[in-house]
C-alpha positions in Angstrom: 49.0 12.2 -13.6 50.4 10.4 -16.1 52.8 12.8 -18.6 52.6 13.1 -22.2 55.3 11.6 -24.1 57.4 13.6 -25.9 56.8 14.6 -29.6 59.1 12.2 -31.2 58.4 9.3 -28.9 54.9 9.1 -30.5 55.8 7.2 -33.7 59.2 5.2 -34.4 61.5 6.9 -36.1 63.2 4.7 -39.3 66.6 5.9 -40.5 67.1 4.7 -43.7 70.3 5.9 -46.5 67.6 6.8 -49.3 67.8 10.7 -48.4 65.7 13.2 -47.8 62.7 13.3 -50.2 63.1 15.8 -53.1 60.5 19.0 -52.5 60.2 21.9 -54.8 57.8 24.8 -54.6 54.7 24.0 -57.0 56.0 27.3 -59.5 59.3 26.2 -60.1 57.9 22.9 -61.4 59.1 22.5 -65.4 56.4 23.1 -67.9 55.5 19.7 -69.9 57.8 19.0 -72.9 57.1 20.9 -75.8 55.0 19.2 -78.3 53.9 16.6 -75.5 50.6 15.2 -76.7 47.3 15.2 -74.2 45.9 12.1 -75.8 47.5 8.5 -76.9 43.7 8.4 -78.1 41.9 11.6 -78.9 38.9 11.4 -76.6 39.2 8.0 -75.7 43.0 7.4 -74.1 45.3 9.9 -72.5 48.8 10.1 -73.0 50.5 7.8 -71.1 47.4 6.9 -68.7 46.4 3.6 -66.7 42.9 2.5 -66.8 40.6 -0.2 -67.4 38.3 -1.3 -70.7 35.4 -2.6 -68.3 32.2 -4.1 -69.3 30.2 -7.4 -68.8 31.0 -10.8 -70.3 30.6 -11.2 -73.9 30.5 -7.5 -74.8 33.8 -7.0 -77.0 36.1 -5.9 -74.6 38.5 -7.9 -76.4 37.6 -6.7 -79.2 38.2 -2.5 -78.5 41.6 -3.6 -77.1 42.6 -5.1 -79.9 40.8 -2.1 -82.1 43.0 0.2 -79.7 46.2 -2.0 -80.0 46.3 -2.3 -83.9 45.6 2.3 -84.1 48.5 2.8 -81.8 50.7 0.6 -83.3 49.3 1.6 -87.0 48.9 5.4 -86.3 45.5 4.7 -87.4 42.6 6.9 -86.6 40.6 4.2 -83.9 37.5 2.7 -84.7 37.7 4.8 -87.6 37.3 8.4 -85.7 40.0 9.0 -83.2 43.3 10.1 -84.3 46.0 8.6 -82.3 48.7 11.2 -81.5 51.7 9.1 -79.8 51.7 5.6 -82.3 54.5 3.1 -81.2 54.8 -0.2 -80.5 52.0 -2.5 -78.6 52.7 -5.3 -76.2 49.8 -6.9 -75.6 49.0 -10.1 -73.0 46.2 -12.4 -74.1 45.3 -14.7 -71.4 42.2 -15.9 -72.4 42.9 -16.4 -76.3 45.0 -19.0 -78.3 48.1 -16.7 -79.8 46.9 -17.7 -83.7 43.3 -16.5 -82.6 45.2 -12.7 -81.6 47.0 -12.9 -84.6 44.2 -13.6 -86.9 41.8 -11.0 -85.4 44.2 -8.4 -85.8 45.6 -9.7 -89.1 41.4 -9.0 -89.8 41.2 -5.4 -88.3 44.8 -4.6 -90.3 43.1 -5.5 -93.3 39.5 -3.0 -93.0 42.1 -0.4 -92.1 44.3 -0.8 -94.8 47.4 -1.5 -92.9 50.4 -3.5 -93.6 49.8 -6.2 -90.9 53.0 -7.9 -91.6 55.3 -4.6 -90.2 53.3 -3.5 -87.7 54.8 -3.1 -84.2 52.4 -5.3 -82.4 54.0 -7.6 -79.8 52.6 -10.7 -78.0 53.9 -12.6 -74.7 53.7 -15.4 -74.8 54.0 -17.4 -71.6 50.9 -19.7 -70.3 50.5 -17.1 -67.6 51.8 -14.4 -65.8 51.5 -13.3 -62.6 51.2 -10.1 -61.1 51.3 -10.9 -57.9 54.6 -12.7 -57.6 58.0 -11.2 -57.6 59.6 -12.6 -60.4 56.4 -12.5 -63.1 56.3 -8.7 -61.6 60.4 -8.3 -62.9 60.0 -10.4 -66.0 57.2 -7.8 -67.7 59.2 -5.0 -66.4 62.1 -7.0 -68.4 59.8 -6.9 -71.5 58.6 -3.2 -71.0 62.1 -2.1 -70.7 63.3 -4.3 -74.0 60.4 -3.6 -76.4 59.6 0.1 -75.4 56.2 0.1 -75.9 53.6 3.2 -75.8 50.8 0.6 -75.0 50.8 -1.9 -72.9 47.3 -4.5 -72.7 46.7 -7.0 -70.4 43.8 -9.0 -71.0 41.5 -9.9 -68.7 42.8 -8.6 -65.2 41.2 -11.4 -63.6 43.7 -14.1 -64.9 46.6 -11.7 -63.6 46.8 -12.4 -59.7 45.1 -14.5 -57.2 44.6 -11.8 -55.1 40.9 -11.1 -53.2 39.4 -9.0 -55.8 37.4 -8.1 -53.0 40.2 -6.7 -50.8 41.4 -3.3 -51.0 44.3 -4.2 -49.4 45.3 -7.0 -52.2 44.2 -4.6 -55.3 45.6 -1.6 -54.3 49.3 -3.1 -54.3 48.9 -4.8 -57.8 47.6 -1.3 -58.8 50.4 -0.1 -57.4 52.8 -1.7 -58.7 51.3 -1.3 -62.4 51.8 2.4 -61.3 55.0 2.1 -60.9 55.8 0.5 -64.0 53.9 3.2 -66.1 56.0 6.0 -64.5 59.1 4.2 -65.0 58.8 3.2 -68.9 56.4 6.3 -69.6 54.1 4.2 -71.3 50.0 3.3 -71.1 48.6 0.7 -69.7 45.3 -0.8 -69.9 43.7 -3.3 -68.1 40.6 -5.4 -69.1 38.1 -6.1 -66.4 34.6 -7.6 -66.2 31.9 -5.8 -64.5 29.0 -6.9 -61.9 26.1 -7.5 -62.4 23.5 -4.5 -61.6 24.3 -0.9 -62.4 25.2 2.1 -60.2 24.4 5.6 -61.3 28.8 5.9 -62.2 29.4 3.2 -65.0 33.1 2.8 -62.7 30.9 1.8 -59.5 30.0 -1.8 -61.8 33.6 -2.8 -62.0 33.6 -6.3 -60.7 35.7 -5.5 -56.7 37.7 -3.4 -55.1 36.8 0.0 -56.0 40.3 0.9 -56.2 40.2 -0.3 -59.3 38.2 2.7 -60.6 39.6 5.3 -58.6 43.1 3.7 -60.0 42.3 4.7 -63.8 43.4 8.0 -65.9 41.2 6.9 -68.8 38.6 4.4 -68.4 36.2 2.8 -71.0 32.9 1.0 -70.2 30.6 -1.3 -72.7 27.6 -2.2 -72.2 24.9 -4.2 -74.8 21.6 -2.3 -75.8 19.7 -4.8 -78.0 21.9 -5.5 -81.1 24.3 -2.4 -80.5 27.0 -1.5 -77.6 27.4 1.8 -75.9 31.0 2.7 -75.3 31.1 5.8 -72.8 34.4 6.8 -71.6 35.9 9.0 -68.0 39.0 10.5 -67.8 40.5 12.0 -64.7 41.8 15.5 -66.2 39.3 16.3 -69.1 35.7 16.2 -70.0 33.9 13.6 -70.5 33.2 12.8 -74.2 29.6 11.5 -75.5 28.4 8.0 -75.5 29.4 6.3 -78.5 27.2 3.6 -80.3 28.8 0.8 -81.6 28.2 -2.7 -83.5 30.0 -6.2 -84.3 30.2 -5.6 -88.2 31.4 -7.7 -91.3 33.8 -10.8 -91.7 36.4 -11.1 -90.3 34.4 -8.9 -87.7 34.9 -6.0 -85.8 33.7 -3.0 -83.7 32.1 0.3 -85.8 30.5 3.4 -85.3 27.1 2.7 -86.3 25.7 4.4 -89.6 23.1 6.2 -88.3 25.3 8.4 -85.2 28.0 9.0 -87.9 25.8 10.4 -90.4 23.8 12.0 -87.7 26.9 13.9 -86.3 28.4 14.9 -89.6 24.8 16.7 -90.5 25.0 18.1 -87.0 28.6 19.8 -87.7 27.5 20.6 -91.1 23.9 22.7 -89.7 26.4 24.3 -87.3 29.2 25.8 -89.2 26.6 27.4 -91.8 24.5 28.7 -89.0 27.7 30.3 -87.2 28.6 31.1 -91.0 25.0 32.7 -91.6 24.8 35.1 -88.3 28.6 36.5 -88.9 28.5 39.2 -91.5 32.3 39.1 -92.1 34.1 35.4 -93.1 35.7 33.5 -90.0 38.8 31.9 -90.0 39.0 28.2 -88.4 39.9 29.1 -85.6 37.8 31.9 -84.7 35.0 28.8 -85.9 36.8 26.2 -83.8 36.6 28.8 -80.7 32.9 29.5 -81.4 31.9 26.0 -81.9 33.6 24.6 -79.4 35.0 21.5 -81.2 38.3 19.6 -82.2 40.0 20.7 -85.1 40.6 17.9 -87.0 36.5 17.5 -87.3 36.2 21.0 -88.4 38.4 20.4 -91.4 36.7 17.1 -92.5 33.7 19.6 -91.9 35.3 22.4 -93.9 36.5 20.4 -96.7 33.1 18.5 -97.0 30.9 21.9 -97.4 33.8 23.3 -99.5 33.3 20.5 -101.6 29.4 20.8 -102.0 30.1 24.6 -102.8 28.2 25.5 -99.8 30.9 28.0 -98.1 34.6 29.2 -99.6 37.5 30.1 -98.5 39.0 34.0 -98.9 42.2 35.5 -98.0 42.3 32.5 -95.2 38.7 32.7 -94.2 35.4 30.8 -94.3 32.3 32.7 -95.8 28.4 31.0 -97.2 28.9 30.8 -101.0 27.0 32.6 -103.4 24.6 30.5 -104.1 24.1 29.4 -100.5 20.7 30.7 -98.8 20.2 31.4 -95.0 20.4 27.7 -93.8 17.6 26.1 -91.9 18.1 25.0 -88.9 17.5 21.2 -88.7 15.2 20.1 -85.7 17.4 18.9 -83.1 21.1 20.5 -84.1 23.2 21.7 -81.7 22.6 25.8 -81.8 24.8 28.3 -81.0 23.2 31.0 -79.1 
């Protein structure tokens, strides 16, 4: 009978001088800094996360990076709507676009937003390409990263990035991997954009044109996809909810992605219906947050919500809290609003 080899003959062991690794009991970990914001892009981008803006061809992906780009370097509420909490300098790589094309598009998207284009912190490369998959392309946008400090990095379309086998998990995985790396070191988002395949599966991630490591890879992803004239943005995010689908369309000269006029009129009337309902069944005024707890949403929407009733004398404001007006009646409830049992 053959005997068993010995415990630490079954795998080789590899001395190395990097030291032990570092463990510490899960308790004693330190608590996040304070102040440290959950969102780059309130609903849409985490702080500091990796992920992909992933839709097919001809469906503005371009055109939501560049939306996201110009509100973090601005500070700018995106697409209008989501406040951006952690605003700092861009670097963004265009592969596919002629560097006066980025620069007039944005230059555009400044201008609907108000925004002094010329002193934004919105950086380009500009090489003819770069390649993640060799060595030195790999240290010369870590070089970049490092000089330019930027909170968001775009790089645009993934596809023109490597001549890996977007097929092979193997291939991905270690361009993923290394992107990884880079975010952890320079504490920074990144965010890739990728084409999807044609067909759907019941998870929007499950279209993402290869390796499926590419959507188990992201912290925040976005997908497009065309409906008739409009687009449908939904969004997934690895450590909170998933927010609704939004409805967007290419508007106005020079143009650009917005919220179409119908779900932003039909959401504010929803907010509206559901403060004076919660209003209506409370007998004694609320403060905001005892409204924000009830109601379940984020503040900054229940002060344009506030403010906007306040302003149509519908509720006021005593000794710090929220009460129907006078001449306010028991609301009706419109067909359809969200109702707060």
């Amino acid at each position: 009978m053959t005997p068993e080899p010995e415990a630490d003959t079954l795998l080789p062991v590899h001395r190395t001088q990097a030291g032990p690794l570092r463990v510490l009991q899960v308790a004693q970990l330190p608590p996040e800094p304070s102040g440290h914001p959950a969102w780059l892009i309130d609903d849409l981008w985490a702080h500091q996360a990796v992920g992909v803006i992933g839709g097919a061809p001809k469906c503005c992906k371009t055109y939501l990076a560049l939306e996201m780009a110009l509100a973090v370097a601005s500070g700018t509420p995106c697409l209008g709507r989501f406040p951006v909490h952690d605003p700092g300098p861009v670097l963004l790589f265009a592969a596919e676009d002629a560097p006066p094309q980025v620069r007039d598009r944005l230059r555009g998207l400044a201008h609907t937003r108000n925004v002094d284009f010329d002193n934004l912190p919105l950086l380009l490369i500009l090489t003819d390409q770069l390649r993640l998959d060799t060595t030195s392309d790999k240290q010369r946008l870590a070089d970049a990263v490092e000089e330019h400090k930027p909170r968001l990095l775009i790089l645009d379309p993934f596809v023109r990035l490597h001549r890996a086998d977007e097929n092979s998990a193997t291939e991905i995985s270690a361009l993923l991997a290394d992107l990884r790396a880079l975010q952890r070191r320079f504490h920074l988002a990144i965010l890739l954009v990728h084409h999807t395949r044609k067909g759907n599966g019941p998870v929007a991630g499950q279209a993402l044109r290869g390796s499926s490591d590419l959507h188990a890879w992201g912290d925040s992803n976005l997908y497009l996809k065309k409906a008739d004239e409009h687009i449908r943005l939904t969004a997934e995010h690895r450590a909170a909810r998933t927010p609704d689908p939004i409805t967007l369309q290419l508007h106005g000269e020079p143009a650009r992605l917005q919220i179409t006029a119908a779900q932003s009129q039909h959401r504010e009337t929803n907010l509206n219906q559901q403060v004076l309902n919660t209003l209506t069944r409370h007998s004694n005024p609320m403060t905001q947050a005892q409204l924000r707890d009830t109601l379940k949403i984020r503040n900054q929407s229940l002060t344009t919500t506030l403010r906007h009733l306040r302003k149509q004398n519908m509720i006021r404001r005593t000794n710090g809290a929220w009460t129907l007006s006078a001449q306010t009646s028991t609301p009706q409830r419109s067909k359809g609003s969200n109702q707060i049992p």
